[in-house]
N, C-alpha and C positions, 0 to 999 in steps of 0.2 A: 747780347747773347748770354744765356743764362750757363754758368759753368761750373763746374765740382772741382771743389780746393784740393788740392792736397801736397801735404804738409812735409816736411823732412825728419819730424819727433814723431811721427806717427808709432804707435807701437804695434800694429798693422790690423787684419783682420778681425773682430769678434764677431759670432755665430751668439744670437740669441734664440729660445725658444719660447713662441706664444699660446698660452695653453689656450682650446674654446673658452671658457669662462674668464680669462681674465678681462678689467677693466684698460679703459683709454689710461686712465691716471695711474695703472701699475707699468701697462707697457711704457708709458713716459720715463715713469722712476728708473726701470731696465736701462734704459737709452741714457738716460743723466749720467748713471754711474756707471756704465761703459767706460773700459780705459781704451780701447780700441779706436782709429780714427774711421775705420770705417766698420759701421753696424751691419752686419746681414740679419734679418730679422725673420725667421721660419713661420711663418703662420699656417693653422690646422687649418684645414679641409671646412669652408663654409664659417670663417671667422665673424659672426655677426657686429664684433666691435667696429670693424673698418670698413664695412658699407656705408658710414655713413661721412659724406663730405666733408663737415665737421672735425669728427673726429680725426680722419685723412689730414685734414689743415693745421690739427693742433699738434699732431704725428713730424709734420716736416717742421713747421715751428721750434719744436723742442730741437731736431737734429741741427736744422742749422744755429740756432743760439748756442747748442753747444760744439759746434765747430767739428760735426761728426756730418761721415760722407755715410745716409741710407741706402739699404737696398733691401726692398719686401722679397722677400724669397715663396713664393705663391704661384701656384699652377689656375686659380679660380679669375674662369673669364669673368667674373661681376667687378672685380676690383680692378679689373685694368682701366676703365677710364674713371674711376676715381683719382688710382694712383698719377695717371696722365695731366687730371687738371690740376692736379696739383704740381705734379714736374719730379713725381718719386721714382728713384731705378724701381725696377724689379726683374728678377731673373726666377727661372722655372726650377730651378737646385740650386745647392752654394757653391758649386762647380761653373754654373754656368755661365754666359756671358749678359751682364745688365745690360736693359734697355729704359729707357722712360717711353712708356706707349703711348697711343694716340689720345689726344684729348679728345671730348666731345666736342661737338660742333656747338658753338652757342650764337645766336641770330646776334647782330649787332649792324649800326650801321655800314658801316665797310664789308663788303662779301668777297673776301676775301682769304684765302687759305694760308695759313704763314704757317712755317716751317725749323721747328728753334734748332738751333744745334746748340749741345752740350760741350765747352771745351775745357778740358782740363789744363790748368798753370804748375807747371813743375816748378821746385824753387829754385834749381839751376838753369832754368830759363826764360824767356821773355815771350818763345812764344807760344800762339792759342795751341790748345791741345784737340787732335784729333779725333774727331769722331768714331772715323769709321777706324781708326787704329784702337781705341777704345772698347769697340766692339768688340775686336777679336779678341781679348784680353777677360781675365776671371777678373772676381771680385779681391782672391787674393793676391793676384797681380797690382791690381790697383791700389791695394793698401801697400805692395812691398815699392811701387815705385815711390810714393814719398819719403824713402829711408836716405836718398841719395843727399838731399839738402832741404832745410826748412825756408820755406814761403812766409812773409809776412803779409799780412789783412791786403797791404798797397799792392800786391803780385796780382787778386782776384779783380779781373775786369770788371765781372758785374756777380752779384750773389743772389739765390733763389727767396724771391720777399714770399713769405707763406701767408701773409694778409692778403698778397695779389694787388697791392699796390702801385703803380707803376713809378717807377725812378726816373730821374733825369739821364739819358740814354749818356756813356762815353762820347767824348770826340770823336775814337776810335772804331766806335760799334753799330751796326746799324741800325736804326733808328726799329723796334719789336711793334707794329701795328697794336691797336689798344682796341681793347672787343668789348662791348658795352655788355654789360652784364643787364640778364634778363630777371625782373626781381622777383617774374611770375612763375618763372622754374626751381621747382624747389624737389632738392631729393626725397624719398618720404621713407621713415624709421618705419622698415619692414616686419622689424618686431613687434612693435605699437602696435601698427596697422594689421599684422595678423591676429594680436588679441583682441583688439577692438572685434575685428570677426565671426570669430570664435566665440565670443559672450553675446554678439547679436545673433549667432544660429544659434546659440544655448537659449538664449530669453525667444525667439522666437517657438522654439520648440516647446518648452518651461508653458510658453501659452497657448499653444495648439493642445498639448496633455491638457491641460487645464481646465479647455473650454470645452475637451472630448467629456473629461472627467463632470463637469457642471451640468452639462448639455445630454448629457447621454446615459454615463451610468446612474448617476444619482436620482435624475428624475422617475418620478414614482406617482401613482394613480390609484387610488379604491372608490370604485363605486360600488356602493351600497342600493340594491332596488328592491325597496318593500311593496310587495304583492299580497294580493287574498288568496295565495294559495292554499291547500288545506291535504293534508292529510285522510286517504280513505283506507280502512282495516276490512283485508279478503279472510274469512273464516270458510275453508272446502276441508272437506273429508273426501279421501280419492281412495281409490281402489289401483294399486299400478301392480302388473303383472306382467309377467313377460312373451305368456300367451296372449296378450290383448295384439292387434292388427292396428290397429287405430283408435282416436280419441273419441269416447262417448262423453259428450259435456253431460248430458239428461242424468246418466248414472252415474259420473265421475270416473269411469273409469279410465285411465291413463295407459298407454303402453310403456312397456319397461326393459331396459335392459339391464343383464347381472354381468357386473363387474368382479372376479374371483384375483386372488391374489394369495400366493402360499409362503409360508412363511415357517423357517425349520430356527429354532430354541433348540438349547443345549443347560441343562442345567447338576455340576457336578457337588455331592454330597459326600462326606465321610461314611464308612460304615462304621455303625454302632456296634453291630451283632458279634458275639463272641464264641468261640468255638475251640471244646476242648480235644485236640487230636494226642494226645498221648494213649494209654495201653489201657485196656478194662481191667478190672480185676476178676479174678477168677476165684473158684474154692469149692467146696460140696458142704450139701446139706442132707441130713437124714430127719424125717417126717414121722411122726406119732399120732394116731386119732385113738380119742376112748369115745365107746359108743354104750349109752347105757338107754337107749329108745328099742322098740321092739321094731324089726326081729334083730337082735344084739350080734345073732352069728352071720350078719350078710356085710362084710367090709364095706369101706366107704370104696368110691369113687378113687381110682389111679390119676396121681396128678403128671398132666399129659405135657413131654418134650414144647417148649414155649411159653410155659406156665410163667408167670411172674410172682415173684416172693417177694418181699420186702420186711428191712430191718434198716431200724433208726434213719425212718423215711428214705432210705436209697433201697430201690427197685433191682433186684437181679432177675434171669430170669434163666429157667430147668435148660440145662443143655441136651437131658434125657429123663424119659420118664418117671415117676415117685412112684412106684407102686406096692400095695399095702399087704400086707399077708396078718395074721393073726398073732398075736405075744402072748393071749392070757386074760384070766377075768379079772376083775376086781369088784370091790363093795361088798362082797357076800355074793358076790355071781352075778350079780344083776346089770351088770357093763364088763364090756368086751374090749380089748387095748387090741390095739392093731400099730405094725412098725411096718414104715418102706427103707426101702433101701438107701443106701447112700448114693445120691445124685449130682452129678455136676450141674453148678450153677457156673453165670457172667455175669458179670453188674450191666447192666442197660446202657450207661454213660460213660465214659473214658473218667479218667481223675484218681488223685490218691486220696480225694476224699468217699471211695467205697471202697478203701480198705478197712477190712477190721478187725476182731480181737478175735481170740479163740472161743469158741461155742458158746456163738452169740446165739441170740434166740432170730429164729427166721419165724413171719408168718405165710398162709398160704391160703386159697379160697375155701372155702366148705368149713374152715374154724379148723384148719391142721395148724398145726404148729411143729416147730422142729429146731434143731441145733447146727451149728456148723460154720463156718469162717471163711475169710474172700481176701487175697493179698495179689499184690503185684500192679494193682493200676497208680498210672503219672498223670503227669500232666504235662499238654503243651499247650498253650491259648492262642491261638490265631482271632484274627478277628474277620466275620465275616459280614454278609449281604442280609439286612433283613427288608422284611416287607414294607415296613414303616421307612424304609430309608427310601425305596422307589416311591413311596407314597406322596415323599415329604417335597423331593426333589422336582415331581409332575406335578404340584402345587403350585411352588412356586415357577415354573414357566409360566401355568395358566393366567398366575394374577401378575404377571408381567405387562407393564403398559403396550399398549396398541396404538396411541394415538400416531407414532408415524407410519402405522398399517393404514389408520384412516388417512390423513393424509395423502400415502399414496394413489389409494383406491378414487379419491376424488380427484386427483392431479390425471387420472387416467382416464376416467368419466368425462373430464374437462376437456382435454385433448378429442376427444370424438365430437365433441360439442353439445353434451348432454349437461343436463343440471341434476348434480349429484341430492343424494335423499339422503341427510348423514342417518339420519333413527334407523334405515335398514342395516343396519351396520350389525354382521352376523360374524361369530364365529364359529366353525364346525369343531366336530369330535374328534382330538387331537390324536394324531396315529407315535404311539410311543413305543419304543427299541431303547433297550439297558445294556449299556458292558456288561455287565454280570447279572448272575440269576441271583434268587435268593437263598440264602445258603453256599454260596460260594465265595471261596476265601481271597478277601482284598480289602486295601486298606479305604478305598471310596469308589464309589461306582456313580457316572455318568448315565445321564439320563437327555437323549432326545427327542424333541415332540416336532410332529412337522401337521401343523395346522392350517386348515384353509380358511380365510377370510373373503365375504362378499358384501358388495353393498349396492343397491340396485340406483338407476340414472333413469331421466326421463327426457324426454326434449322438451328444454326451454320455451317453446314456439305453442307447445300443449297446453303448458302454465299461464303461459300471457293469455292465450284465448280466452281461458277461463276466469283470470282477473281483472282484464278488459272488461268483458261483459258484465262483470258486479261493477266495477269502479262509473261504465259510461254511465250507470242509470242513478249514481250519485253525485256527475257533474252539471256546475249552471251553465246553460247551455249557452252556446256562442260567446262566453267567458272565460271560459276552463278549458284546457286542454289535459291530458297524462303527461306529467311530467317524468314521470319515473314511477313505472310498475311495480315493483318493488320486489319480483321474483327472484331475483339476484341474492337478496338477503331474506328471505323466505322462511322460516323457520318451519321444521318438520317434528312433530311427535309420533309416538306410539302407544294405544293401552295395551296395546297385546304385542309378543313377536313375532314376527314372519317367518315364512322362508330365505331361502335363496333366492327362488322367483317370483314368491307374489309378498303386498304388507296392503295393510290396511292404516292410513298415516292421516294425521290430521293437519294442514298445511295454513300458516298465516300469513299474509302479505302484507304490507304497508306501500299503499302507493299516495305517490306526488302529486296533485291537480293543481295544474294554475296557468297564468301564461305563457308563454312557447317562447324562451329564450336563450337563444343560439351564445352561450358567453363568449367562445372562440369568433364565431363571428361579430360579436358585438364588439370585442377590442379593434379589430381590423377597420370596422365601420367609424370608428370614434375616434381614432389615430389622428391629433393634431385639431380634435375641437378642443371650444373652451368650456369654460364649466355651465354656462348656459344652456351654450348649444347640448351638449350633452344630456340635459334636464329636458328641455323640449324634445331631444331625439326619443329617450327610452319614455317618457309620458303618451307618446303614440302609442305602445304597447298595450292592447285592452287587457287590465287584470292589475296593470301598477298601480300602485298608489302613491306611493311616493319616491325621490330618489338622490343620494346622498354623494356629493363627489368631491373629495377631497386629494390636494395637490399637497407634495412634498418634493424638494425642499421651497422653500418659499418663495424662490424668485421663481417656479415652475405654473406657467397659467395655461399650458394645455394638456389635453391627453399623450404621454410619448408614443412615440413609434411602433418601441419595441413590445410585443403584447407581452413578453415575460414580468415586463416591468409594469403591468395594468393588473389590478386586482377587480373582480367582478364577485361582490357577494350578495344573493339574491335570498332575502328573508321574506320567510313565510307566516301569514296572518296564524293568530291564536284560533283552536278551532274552538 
C-alpha cells in the first residue's frame, strides 16, 4: 500500500504559487527549496505545464526525494487522471480536504480493478494511518499532525516510486496487482499538437491564396485581329430646321430641334466719373458794343436771360437780360458806343476754379464784350456713373467663356436622344439693367446681362440614314460590314450663322467598314481555349487577316474566364 510520510520536524504547511508561464524545472526548484514538509502547490486555471505525464512524474519524483508530502491545489478536470497515475493529492482549495483521484484505466493482462489506499505512519505510532480519517482532515491538519514526534525512513511501510516501478511488496502488505503498461498509449503535448495545426491551416490557406492569386488575378490575354477594315469619309451639307416634319435625304434637309438655355452674368466696375457738387459762383457783368457800320444809330441785339459768357475759358451764363441803350459817338461820329446794364451772371459749373478777380474782361456773342467778376463757388468731388463705365462692364460679360453654356445645351439635347449640332451654337441680344444710371453718384456700379443661348439637335437615326447610304455604295460586298458610322463623332461647320431655328451646316463623318466583330462576345466564346484554338476560331471571320494572341504570365496557356482580364484589339488595314 502506497502511503504519505509524515514526520515530527516537520515545520508544517507551505502554499506555493504556479504562475501559467512558468517551467517544469522552476516549479521543481519551488518544491526543493521549500522548508515545509508538506507542499500545497496552487496552479492557474489551464496550467499547460502539467498536462503532460511526463512532467506529472518528474513533479512527484522531486517531492518524494525530497521527503516533502504534495498536494496540487487545482479545480481543472484534465489534470485529475494525470495527477491520479501518478498517485498526487490534490485538493479544490488549500482549505480543502486531499484526495489522490482516480487513475485511468490502462488495459493489461489481469482485468482487474484494484483499489490503493493511502495510509499515513505517525511517528508515535506503529499503526497504518487511515484513509477515510485522512479525508476529513485539511492539508494543514496534516502537516500539524507530524509535530507530535519524528518518524524515521523504517516507520514508511512502502513509498510512492515515481518511476512506477514495482518493489518487492512487505511481508505485511498486500501484495498491489501489477498493470502492464501499454507502450501504444501515449499522452500527446497539446501544445505541440495545436501548433502543428495552426501552421497546417496557415500553409494550407498561404496556398489556396496563392493559387487564387496565379490562377485568377494574374492571368491576362491580348488578342490582336488584323483586318482589311478601311475607313469611309461622309461629306453632306444639311439644311436642319425646326419647321422641317421629316427627313428629306434628295434635299438634305434634316428636322431640328432648338434647345434654349438662359443664362444671367453680373459684372461689377468702379466708376471713373467725377462730379463736382459744391456751389456755382455767381457775380454781374456790364456789356459794351461800338458800332461804327451803317445805320450806326440802330443798337445791337439785347443779350437774352440764358446767354452764356465766358472768361479765361470758364462759361457763365446771364441770370437776366443785357440790354443796350446808347453812350455816345466816337471817331469823329462815325461809330456809335452802346452800354447794357449790369447783369447777373452764374458759372455753368460748381468749383472754386470760376472764381475770379475783379473786372475781369467777359466775352459775349455778336463781338460784346464787357467787365465784371464771379465769387463764391467750392468744391465738393463726388465720383460718379459714366457711360464708358456701363460700356466697359457689358463687355466684359459678353466676352465671358460659354463653353459650360455649350456643354449644357448638348447634355440636354442628349438626354431627349437627339445628336447635338455644336456650330448652331447661338447667342441672343443680351437684355442689360445697371444699379445706377449715368451720372449718378457712386463709387461702382454693377451691371447685369441676362442672355439666351441655343443650339439646335437633330435625331441621330436621320444622320445614320444619310451616312449609311454613302458608306453602303463604298463597301466590298459580302466582305465589309459598317462597323461604326461614325455619326457620333461627326463634325459640324458653318460659313454663315443661323438662327435659333434653322443653320445651314456642313457635316463630316468617318465611318468603320470591315468585319462584324462582337469583342464582348468574342471573350465569352474564347474563355478557356488555347492559343491555337483561338487563331483558327477568329480566322473563320471573313475580313481577318491575321491574328495575334499573347498569354501572360508565363505559365498561362489559355484564355481566362474573366473577360475583364482578356484584351481584344482589332487593327485596321492602311487605306
Amino acid at each position: 500500500m502506497a502511503k504519505i510520510q509524515s514526520l515530527n520536524g516537520t515545520t508544517g504547511k507551505e502554499t506555493i504559487y504556479v504562475d501559467v508561464d512558468d517551467e517544469i524545472t522552476s516549479i521543481i526548484d519551488k518544491v526543493q527549496v521549500a522548508k515545509g514538509k508538506v507542499i500545497a502547490l496552487v496552479l492557474p486555471k489551464r496550467a499547460p505545464v502539467l498536462q503532460s505525464i511526463v512532467n506529472m512524474k518528474l513533479l512527484k519524483r522531486t517531492a518524494d526525494n525530497a521527503g516533502k508530502n504534495l498536494v496540487l491545489v487545482t479545480s481543472e478536470n484534465g489534470l485529475m487522471p494525470l495527477a491520479g497515475a501518478v498517485g498526487l493529492y490534490v485538493a479544490s482549495t488549500p482549505t480543502s480536504k486531499p484526495s489522490v483521484p482516480n487513475a485511468p484505466t490502462v488495459p493489461g493482462d489481469e482485468a482487474e480493478d484494484v483499489d490503493e489506499q493511502l495510509d499515513i505512519v505517525d511517528g508515535n505510532s506503529d499503526e497504518d494511518f487511515d484513509p477515510a480519517t485522512a479525508a476529513s482532515k485539511t492539508v494543514g491538519e496534516l502537516a500539524a499532525a507530524g509535530a507530535v514526534g519524528r518518524a524515521t525512513n523504517d516507520d514508511v511501510d512502502e513509498s510512492i516510486d515515481m518511476d512506477e516501478e514495482s518493489e518487492a511488496p512487505a511481508t505485511d502488505a498486500v501484495a498491489e496487482p501489477k498493470l502492464k503498461k501499454d507502450k501504444k498509449l501515449k499522452v500527446p503535448n497539446f501544445d505541440s499538437f495545436r501548433k502543428k495545426i495552426a501552421l497546417g491551416v496557415l500553409g494550407v490557406v498561404a496556398l489556396v491564396v496563392a493559387w487564387i492569386f496565379a490562377f485568377s488575378v494574374l492571368p491576362k490575354a491580348t488578342i490582336t485581329i488584323h483586318t482589311d477594315s478601311s475607313t469611309i469619309t461622309t461629306d453632306l451639307n444639311l439644311s436642319i430646321d425646326t419647321a422641317a416634319k421629316a427627313l428629306d435625304a434628295t434635299n438634305g434637309i434634316v428636322p431640328a430641334t432648338s434647345q434654349s438655355q438662359q443664362k444671367t452674368s453680373t459684372q461689377q466696375v468702379a466708376a471713373t466719373g467725377q462730379q463736382n457738387n459744391g456751389d456755382k459762383a455767381t457775380g454781374t457783368a456790364k456789356f459794351s458794343v461800338q458800332k461804327c457800320t451803317q445805320p450806326i444809330g440802330v443798337p445791337p441785339a439785347d443779350l437774352q436771360t440764358g446767354s452764356s459768357i465766358s472768361s479765361g475759358g470758364k462759361t457763365y451764363i446771364l441770370q437776366e437780360d443785357a440790354s443796350y441803350s446808347f453812350s455816345g459817338f466816337s471817331s469823329g461820329g462815325t461809330c456809335a458806343n452802346y452800354t447794357s446794364n449790369t447783369a447777373n451772371i452764374q458759372a455753368l459749373r460748381a468749383g472754386a476754379d470760376y472764381n475770379t478777380g475783379n473786372n475781369v474782361t467777359f466775352t459775349a456773342s455778336g463781338g460784346a464784350s464787357g467787365t465784371g467778376s464771379a465769387k463764391g463757388g467750392t468744391d465738393d468731388i463726388v465720383k460718379v456713373v459714366t457711360q464708358s463705365d456701363i460700356d466697359g462692364a457689358t463687355g466684359k460679360i459678353t466676352s465671358a467663356d460659354s463653353d459650360s453654356i455649350k456643354q449644357q445645351l448638348k447634355a440636354n439635347l442628349a438626354s431627349k436622344g437627339l445628336q447635338s449640332v455644336p456650330s448652331t451654337f447661338l447667342a441672343g441680344d443680351p437684355l442689360v439693367t445697371t444699379s445706377a444710371q449715368v451720372g449718378d453718384k457712386a463709387d461702382n456700379v454693377t451691371v447685369t446681362s441676362v442672355t439666351t443661348y441655343t443650339m439646335l439637335g437633330v435625331q441621330k437615326a436621320d444622320l445614320q440614314k444619310l451616312v449609311d447610304a454613302n458608306v453602303t455604295s463604298h463597301l466590298d460586298k459580302g466582305k465589309q460590314v459598317i462597323l461604326d458610322d461614325g455619326v457620333a463623332n461627326a463634325k459640324f461647320s458653318q460659313a454663315n450663322p443661323g438662327t435659333a431655328n434653322t443653320a445651314t451646316v456642313a457635316m463630316e463623318a468617318k465611318s468603320l467598314a470591315g468585319p462584324h466583330i462582337d469583342a464582348t462576345q468574342l471573350k465569352k466564346t474564347l474563355a478557356g481555349k488555347k492559343s491555337g484554338d483561338v487563331k483558327s476560331y477568329i480566322k473563320q471571320t471573313p475580313g481577318v487577316s491575321d491574328v495575334d494572341v499573347h498569354f501572360s504570365p508565363f505559365w498561362v496557356g489559355s484564355v481566362p474566364g474573366n473577360a475583364s482580364k482578356v484584351t481584344v484589339n482589332i487593327v485596321k488595314a492602311e487605306n
